[in-house]
mmCIF file as Biopython writes it, N, C-alpha, C and O atoms, coordinates in Angstrom:
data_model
#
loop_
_atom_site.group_PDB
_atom_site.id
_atom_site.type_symbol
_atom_site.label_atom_id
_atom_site.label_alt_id
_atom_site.label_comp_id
_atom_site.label_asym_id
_atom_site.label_entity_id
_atom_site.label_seq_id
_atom_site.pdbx_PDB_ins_code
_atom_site.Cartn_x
_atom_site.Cartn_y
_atom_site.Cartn_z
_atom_site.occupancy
_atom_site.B_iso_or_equiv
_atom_site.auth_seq_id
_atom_site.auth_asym_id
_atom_site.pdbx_PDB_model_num
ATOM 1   N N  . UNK A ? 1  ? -20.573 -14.967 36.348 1.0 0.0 1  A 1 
ATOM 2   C CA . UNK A ? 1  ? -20.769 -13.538 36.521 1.0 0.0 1  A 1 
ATOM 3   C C  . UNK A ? 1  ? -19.481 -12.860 36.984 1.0 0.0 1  A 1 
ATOM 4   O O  . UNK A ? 1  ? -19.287 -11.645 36.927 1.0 0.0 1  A 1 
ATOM 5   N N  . UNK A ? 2  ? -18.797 -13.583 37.352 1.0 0.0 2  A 1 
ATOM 6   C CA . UNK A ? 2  ? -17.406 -12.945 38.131 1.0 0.0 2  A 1 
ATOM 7   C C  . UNK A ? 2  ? -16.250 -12.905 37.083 1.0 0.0 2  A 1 
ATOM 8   O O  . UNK A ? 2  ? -15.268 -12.186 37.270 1.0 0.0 2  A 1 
ATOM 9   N N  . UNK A ? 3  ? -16.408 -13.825 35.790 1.0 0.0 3  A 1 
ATOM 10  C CA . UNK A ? 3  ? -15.557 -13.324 34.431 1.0 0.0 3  A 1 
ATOM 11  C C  . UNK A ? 3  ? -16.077 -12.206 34.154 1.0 0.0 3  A 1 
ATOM 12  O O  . UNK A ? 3  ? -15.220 -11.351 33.930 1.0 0.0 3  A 1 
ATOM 13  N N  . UNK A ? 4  ? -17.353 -11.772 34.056 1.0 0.0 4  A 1 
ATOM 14  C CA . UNK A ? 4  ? -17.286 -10.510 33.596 1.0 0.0 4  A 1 
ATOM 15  C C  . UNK A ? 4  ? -17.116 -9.506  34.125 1.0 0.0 4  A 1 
ATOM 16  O O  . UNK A ? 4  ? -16.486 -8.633  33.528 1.0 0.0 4  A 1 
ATOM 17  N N  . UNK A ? 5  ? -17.721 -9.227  35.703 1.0 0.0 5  A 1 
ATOM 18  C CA . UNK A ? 5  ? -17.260 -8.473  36.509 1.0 0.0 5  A 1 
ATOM 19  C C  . UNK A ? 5  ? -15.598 -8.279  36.286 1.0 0.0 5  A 1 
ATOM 20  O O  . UNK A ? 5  ? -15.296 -7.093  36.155 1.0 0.0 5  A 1 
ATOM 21  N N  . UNK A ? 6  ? -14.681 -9.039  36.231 1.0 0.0 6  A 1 
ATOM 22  C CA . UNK A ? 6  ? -13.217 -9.246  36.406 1.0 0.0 6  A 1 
ATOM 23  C C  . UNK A ? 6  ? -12.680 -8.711  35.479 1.0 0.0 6  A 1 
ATOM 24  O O  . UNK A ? 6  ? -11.619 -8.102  35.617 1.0 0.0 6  A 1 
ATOM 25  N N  . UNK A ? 7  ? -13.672 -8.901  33.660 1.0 0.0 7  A 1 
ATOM 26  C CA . UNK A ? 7  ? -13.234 -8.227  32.716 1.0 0.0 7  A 1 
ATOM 27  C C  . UNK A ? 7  ? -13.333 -6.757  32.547 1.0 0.0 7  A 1 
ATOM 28  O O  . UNK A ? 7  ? -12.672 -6.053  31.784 1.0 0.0 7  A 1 
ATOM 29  N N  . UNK A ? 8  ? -14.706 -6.237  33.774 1.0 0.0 8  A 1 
ATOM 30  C CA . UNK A ? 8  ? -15.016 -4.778  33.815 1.0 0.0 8  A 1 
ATOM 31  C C  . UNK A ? 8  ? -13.467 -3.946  34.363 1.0 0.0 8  A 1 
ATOM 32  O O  . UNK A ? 8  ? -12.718 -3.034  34.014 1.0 0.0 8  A 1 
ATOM 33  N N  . UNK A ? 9  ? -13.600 -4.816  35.275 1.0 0.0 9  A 1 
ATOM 34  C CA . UNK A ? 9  ? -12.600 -4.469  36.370 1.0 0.0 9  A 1 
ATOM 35  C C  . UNK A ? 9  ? -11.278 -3.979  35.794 1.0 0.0 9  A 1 
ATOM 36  O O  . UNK A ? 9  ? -10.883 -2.822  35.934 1.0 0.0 9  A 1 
ATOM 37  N N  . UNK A ? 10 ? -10.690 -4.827  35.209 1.0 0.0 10 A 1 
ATOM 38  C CA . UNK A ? 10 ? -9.581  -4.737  34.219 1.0 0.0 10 A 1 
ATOM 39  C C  . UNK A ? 10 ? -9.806  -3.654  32.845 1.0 0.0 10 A 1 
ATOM 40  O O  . UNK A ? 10 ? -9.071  -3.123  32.013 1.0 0.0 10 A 1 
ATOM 41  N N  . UNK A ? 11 ? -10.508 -3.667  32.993 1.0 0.0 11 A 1 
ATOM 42  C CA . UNK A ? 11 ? -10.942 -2.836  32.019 1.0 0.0 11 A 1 
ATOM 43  C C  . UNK A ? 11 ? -10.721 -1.132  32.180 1.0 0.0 11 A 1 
ATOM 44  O O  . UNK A ? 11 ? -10.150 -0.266  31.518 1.0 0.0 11 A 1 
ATOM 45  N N  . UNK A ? 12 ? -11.528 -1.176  33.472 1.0 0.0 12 A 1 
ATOM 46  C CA . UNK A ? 12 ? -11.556 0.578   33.608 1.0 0.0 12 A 1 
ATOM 47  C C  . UNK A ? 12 ? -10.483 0.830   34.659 1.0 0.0 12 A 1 
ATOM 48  O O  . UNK A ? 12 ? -10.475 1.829   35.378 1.0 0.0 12 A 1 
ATOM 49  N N  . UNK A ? 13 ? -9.301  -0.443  34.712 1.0 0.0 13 A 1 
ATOM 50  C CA . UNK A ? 13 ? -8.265  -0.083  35.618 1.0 0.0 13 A 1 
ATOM 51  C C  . UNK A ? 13 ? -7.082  0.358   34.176 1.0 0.0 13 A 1 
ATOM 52  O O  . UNK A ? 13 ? -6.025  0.959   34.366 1.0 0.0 13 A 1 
ATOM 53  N N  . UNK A ? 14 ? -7.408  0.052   33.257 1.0 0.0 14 A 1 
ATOM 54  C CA . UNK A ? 14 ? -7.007  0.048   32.069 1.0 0.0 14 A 1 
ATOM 55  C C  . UNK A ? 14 ? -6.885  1.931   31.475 1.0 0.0 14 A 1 
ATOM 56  O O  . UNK A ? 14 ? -5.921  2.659   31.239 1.0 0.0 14 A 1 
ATOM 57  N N  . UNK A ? 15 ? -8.276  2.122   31.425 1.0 0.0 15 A 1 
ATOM 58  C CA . UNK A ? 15 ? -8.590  3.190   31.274 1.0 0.0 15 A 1 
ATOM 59  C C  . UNK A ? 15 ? -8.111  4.205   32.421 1.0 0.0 15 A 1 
ATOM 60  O O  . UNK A ? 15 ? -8.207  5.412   32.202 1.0 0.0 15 A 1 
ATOM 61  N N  . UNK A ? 16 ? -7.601  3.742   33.633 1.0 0.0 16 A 1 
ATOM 62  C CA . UNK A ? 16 ? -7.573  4.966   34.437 1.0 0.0 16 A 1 
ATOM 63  C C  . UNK A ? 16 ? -6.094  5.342   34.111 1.0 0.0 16 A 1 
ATOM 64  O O  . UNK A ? 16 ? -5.836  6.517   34.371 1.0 0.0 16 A 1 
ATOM 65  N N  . UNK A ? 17 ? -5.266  4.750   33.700 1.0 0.0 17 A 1 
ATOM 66  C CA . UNK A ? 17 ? -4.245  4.917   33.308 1.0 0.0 17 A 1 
ATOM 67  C C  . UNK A ? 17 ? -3.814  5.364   32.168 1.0 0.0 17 A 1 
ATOM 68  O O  . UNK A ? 17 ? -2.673  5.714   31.866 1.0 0.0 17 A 1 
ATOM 69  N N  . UNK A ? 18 ? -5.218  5.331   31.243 1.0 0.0 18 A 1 
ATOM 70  C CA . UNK A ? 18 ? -4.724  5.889   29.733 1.0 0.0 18 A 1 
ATOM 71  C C  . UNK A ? 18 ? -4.711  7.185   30.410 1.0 0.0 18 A 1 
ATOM 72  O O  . UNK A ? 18 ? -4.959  7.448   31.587 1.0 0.0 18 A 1 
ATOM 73  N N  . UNK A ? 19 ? -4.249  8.226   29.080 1.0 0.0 19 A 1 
ATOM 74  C CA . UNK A ? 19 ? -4.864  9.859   29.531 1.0 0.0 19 A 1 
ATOM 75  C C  . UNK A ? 19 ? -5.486  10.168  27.839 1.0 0.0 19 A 1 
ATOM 76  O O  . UNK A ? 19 ? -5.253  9.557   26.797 1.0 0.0 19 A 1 
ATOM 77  N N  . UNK A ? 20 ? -6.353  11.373  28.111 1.0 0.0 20 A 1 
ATOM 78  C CA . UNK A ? 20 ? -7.061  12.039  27.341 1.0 0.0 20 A 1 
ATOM 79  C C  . UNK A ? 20 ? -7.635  11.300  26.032 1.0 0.0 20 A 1 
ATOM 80  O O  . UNK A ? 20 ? -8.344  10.315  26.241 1.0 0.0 20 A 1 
ATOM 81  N N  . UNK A ? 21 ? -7.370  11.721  24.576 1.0 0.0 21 A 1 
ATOM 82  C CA . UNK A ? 21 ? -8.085  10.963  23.650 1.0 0.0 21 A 1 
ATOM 83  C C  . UNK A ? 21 ? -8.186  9.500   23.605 1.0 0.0 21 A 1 
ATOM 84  O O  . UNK A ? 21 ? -9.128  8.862   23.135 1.0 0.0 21 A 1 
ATOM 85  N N  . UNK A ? 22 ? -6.964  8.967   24.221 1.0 0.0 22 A 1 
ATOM 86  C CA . UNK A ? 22 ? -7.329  7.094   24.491 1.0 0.0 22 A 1 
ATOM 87  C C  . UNK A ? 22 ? -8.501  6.461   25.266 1.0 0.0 22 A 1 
ATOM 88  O O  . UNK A ? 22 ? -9.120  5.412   25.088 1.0 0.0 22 A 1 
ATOM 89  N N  . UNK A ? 23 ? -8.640  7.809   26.530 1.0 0.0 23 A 1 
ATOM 90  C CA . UNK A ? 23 ? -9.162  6.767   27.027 1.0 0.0 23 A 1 
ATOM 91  C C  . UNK A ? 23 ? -10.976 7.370   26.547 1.0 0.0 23 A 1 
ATOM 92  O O  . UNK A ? 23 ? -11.976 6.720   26.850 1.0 0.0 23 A 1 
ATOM 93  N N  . UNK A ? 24 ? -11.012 8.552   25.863 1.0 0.0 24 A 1 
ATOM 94  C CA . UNK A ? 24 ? -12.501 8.882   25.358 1.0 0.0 24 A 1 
ATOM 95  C C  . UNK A ? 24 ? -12.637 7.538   23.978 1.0 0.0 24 A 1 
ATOM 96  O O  . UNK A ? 24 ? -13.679 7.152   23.448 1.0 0.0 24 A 1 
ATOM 97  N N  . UNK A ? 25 ? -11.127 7.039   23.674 1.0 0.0 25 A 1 
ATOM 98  C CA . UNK A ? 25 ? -11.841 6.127   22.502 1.0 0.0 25 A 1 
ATOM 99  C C  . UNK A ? 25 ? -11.960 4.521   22.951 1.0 0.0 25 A 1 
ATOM 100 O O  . UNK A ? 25 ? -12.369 3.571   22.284 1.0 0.0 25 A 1 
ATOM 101 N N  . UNK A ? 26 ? -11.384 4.566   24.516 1.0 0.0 26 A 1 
ATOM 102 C CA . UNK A ? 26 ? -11.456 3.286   25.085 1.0 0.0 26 A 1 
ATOM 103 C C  . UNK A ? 26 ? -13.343 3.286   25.771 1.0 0.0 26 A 1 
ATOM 104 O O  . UNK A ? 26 ? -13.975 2.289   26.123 1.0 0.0 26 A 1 
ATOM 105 N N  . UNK A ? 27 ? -13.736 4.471   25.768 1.0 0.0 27 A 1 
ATOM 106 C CA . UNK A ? 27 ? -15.360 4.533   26.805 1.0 0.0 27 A 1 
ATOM 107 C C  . UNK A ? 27 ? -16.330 4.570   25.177 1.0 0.0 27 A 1 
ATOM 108 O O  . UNK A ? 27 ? -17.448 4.082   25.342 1.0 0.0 27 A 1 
ATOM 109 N N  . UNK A ? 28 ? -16.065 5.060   23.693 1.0 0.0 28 A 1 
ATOM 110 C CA . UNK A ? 28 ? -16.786 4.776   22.567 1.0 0.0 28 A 1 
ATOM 111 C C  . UNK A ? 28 ? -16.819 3.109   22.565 1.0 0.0 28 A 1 
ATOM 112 O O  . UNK A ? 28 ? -17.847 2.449   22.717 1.0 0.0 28 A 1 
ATOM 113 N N  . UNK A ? 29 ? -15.543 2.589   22.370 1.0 0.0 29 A 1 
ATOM 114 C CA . UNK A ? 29 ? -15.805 1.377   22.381 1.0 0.0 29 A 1 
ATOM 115 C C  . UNK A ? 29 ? -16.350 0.261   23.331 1.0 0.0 29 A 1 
ATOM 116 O O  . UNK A ? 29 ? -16.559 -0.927  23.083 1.0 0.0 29 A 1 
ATOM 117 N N  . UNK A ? 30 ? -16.568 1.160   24.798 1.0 0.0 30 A 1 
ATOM 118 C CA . UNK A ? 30 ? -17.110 0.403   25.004 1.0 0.0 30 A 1 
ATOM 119 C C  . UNK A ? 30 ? -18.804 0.750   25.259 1.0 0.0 30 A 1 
ATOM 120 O O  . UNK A ? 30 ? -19.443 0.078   26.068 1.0 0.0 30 A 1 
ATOM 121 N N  . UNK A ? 31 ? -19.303 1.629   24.644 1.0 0.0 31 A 1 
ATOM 122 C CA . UNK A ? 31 ? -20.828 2.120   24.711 1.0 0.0 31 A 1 
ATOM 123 C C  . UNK A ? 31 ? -21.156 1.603   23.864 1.0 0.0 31 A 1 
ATOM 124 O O  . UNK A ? 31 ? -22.337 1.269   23.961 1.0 0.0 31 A 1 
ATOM 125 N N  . UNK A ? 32 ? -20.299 1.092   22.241 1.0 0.0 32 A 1 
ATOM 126 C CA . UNK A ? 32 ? -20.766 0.335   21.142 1.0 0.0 32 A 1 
ATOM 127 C C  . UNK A ? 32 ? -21.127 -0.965  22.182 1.0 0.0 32 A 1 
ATOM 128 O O  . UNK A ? 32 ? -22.246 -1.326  22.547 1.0 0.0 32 A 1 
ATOM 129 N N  . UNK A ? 33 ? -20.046 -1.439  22.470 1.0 0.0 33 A 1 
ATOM 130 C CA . UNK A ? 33 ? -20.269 -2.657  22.393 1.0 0.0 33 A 1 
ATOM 131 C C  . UNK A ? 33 ? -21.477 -2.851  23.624 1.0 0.0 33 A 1 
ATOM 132 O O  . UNK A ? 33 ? -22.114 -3.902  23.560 1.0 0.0 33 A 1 
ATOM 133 N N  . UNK A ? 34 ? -21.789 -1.975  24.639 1.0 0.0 34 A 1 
ATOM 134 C CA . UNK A ? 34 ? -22.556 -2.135  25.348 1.0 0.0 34 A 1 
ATOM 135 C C  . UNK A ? 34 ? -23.865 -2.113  24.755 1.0 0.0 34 A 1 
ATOM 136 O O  . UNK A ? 34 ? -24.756 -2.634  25.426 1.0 0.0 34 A 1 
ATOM 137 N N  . UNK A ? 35 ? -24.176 -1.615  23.625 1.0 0.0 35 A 1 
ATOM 138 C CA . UNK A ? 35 ? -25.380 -0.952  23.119 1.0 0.0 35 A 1 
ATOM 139 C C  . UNK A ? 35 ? -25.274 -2.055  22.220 1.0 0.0 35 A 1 
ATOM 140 O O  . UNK A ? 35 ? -26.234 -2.570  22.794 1.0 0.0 35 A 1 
ATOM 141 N N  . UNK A ? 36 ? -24.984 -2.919  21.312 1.0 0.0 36 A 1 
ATOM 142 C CA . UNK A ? 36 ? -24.449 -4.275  20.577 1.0 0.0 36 A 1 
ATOM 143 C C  . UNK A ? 36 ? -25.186 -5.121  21.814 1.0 0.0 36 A 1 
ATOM 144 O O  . UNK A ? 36 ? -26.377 -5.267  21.540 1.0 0.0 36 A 1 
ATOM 145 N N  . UNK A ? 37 ? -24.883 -5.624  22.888 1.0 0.0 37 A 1 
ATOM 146 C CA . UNK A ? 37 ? -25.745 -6.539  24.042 1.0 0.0 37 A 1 
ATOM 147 C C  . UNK A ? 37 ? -26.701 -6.126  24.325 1.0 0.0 37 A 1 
ATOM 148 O O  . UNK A ? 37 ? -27.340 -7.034  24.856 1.0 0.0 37 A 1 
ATOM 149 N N  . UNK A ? 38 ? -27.376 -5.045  24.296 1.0 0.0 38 A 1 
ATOM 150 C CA . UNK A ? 38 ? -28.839 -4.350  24.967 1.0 0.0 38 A 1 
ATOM 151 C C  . UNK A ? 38 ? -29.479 -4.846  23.255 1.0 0.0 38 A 1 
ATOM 152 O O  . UNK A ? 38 ? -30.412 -5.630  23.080 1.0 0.0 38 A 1 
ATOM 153 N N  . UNK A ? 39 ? -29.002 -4.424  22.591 1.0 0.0 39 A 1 
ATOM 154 C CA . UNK A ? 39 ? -29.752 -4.909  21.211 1.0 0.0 39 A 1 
ATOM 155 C C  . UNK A ? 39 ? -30.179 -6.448  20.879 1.0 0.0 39 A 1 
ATOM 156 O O  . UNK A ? 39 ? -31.242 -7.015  20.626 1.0 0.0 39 A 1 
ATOM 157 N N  . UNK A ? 40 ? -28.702 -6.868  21.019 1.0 0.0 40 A 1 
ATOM 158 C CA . UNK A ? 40 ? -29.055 -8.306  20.861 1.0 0.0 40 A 1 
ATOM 159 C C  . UNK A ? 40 ? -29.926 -9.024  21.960 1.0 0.0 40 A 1 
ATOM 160 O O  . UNK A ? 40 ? -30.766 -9.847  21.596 1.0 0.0 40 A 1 
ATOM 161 N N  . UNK A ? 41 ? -29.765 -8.762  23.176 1.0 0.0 41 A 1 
ATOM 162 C CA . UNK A ? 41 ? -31.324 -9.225  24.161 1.0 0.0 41 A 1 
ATOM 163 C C  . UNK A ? 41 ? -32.466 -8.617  24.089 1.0 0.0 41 A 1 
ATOM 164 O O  . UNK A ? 41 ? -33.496 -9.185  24.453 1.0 0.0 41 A 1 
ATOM 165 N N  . UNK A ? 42 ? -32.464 -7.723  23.744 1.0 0.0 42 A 1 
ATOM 166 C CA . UNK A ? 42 ? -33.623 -7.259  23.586 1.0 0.0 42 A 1 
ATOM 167 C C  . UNK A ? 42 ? -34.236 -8.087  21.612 1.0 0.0 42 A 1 
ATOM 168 O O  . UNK A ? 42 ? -35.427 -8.290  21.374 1.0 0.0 42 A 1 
ATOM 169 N N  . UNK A ? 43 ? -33.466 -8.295  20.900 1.0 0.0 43 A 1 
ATOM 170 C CA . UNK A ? 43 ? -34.102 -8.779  19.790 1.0 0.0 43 A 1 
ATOM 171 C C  . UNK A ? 43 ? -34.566 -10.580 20.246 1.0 0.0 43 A 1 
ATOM 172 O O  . UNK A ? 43 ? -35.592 -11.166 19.901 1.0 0.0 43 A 1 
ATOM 173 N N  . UNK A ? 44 ? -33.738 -10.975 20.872 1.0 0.0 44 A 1 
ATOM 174 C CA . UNK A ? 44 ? -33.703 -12.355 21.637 1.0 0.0 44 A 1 
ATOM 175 C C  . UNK A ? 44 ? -34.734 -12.139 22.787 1.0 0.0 44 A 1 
ATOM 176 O O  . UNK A ? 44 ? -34.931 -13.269 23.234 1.0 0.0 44 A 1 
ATOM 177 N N  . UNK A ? 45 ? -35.342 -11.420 23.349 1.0 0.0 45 A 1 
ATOM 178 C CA . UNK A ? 45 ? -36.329 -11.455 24.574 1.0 0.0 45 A 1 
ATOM 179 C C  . UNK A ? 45 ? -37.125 -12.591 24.822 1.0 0.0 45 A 1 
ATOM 180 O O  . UNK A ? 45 ? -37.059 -13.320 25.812 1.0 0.0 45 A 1 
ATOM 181 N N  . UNK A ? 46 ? -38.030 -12.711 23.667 1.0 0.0 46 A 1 
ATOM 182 C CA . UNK A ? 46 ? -39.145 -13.997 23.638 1.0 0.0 46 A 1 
ATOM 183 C C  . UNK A ? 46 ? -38.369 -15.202 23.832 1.0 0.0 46 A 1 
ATOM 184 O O  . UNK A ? 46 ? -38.764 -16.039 24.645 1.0 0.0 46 A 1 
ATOM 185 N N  . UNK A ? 47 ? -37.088 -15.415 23.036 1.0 0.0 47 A 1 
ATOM 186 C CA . UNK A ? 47 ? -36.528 -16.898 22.977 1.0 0.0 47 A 1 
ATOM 187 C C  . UNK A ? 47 ? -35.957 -17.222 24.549 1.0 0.0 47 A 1 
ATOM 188 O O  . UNK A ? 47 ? -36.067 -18.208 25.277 1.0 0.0 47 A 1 
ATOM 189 N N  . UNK A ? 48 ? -35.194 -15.704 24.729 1.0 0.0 48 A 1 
ATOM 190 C CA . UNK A ? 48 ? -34.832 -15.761 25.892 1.0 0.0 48 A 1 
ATOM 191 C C  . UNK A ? 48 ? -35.538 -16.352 27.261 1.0 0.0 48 A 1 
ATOM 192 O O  . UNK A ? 48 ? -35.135 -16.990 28.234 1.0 0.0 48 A 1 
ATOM 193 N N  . UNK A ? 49 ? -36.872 -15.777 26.806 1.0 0.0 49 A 1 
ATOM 194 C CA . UNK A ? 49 ? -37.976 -16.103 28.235 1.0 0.0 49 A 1 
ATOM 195 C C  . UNK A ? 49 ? -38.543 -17.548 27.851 1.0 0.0 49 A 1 
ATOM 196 O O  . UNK A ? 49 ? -39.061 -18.012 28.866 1.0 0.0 49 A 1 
ATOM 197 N N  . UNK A ? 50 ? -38.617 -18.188 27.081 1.0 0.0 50 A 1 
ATOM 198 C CA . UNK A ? 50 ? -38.561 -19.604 26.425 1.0 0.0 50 A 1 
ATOM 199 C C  . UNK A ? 50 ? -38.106 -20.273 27.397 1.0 0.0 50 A 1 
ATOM 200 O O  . UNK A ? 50 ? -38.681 -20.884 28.299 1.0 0.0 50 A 1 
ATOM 201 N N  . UNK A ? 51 ? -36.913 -20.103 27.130 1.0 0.0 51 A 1 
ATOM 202 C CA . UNK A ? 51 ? -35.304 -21.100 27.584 1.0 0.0 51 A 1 
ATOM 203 C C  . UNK A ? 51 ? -35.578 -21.262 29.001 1.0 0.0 51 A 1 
ATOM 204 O O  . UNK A ? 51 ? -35.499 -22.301 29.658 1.0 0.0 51 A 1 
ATOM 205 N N  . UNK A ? 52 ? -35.959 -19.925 29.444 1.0 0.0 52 A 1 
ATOM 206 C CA . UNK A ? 52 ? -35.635 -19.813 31.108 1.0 0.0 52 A 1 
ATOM 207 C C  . UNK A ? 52 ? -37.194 -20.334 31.401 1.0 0.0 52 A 1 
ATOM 208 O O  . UNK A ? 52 ? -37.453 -20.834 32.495 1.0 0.0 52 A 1 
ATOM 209 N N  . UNK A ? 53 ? -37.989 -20.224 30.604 1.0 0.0 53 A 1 
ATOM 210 C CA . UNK A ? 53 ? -39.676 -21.048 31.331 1.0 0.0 53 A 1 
ATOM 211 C C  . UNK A ? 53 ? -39.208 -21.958 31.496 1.0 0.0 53 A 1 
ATOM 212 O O  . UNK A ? 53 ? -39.210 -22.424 32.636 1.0 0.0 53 A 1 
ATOM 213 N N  . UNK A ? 54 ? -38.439 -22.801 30.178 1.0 0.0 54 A 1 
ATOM 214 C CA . UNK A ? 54 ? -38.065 -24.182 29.989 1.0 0.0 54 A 1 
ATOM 215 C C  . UNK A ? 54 ? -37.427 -24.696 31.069 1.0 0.0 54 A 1 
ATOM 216 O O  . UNK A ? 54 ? -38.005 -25.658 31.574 1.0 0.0 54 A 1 
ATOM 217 N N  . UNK A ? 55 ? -36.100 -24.247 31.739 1.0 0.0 55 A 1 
ATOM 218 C CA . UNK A ? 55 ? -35.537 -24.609 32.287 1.0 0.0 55 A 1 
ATOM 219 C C  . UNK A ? 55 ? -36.064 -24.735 33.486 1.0 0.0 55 A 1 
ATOM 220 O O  . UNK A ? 55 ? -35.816 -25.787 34.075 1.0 0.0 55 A 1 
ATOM 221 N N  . UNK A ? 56 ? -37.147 -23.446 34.344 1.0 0.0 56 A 1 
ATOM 222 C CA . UNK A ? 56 ? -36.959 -23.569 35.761 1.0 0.0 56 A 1 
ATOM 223 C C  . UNK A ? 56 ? -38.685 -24.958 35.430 1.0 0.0 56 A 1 
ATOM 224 O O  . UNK A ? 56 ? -39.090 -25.354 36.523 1.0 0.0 56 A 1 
ATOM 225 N N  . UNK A ? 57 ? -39.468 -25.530 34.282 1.0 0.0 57 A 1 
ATOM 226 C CA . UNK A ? 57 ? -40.108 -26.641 34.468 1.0 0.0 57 A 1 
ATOM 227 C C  . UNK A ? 57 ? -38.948 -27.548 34.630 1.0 0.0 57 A 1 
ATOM 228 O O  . UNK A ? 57 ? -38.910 -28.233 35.652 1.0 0.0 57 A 1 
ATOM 229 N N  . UNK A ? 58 ? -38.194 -27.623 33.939 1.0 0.0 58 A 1 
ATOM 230 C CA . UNK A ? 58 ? -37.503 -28.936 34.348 1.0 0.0 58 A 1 
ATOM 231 C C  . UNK A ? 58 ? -36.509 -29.128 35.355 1.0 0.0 58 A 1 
ATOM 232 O O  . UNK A ? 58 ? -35.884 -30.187 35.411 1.0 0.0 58 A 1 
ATOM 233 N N  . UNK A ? 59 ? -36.306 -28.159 36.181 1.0 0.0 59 A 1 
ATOM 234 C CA . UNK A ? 59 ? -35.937 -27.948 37.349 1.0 0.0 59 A 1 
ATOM 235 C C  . UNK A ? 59 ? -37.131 -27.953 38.780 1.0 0.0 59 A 1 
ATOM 236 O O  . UNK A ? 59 ? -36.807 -27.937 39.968 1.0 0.0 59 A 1 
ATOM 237 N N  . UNK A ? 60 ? -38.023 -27.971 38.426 1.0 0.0 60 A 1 
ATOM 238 C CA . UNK A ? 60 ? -39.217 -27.903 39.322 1.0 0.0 60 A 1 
ATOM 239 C C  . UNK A ? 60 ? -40.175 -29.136 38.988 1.0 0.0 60 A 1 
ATOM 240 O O  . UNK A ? 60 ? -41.315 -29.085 39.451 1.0 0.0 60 A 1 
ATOM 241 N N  . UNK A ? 61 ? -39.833 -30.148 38.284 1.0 0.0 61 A 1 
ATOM 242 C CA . UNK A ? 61 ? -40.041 -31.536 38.102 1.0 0.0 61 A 1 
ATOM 243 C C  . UNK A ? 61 ? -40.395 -32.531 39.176 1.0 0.0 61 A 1 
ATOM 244 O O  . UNK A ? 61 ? -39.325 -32.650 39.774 1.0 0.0 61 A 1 
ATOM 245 N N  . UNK A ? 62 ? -41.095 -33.159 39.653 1.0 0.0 62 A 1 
ATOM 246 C CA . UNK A ? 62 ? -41.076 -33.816 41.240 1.0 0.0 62 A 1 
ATOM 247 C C  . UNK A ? 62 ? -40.428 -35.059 40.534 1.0 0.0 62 A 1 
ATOM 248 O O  . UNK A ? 62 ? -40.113 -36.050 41.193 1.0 0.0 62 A 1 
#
């Protein structure tokens, strides 16, 4: 979780330094791509909740 946090980080330290049309096309790209991950988990939900039933049985195994 802290790669991505780190990549945010860098990211909008990135952006504070652009000025004007860069950095409105540095915040498009990143609402695509944010809206690209809300899609893809949300189409993945069921498998998603699968994996994680799966895992916390075999983590809760005596």
């Amino acid at each position: 979780m802290s790669l991505i946090m780190n990549l945010f980080l860098k990211f909008f330290k990135k952006i504070k330094n652009e000025k004007g049309d860069v950095a409105i096309e540095y915040f498009v790209i990143a609402a695509v791509i944010i809206v690209g991950i809300v899609a893809v988990l949300y189409a993945l939900r069921d498998q998603l909740i699968l994996l994680i039933e799966n895992i916390t049985d075999i983590l809760t195994l005596p």
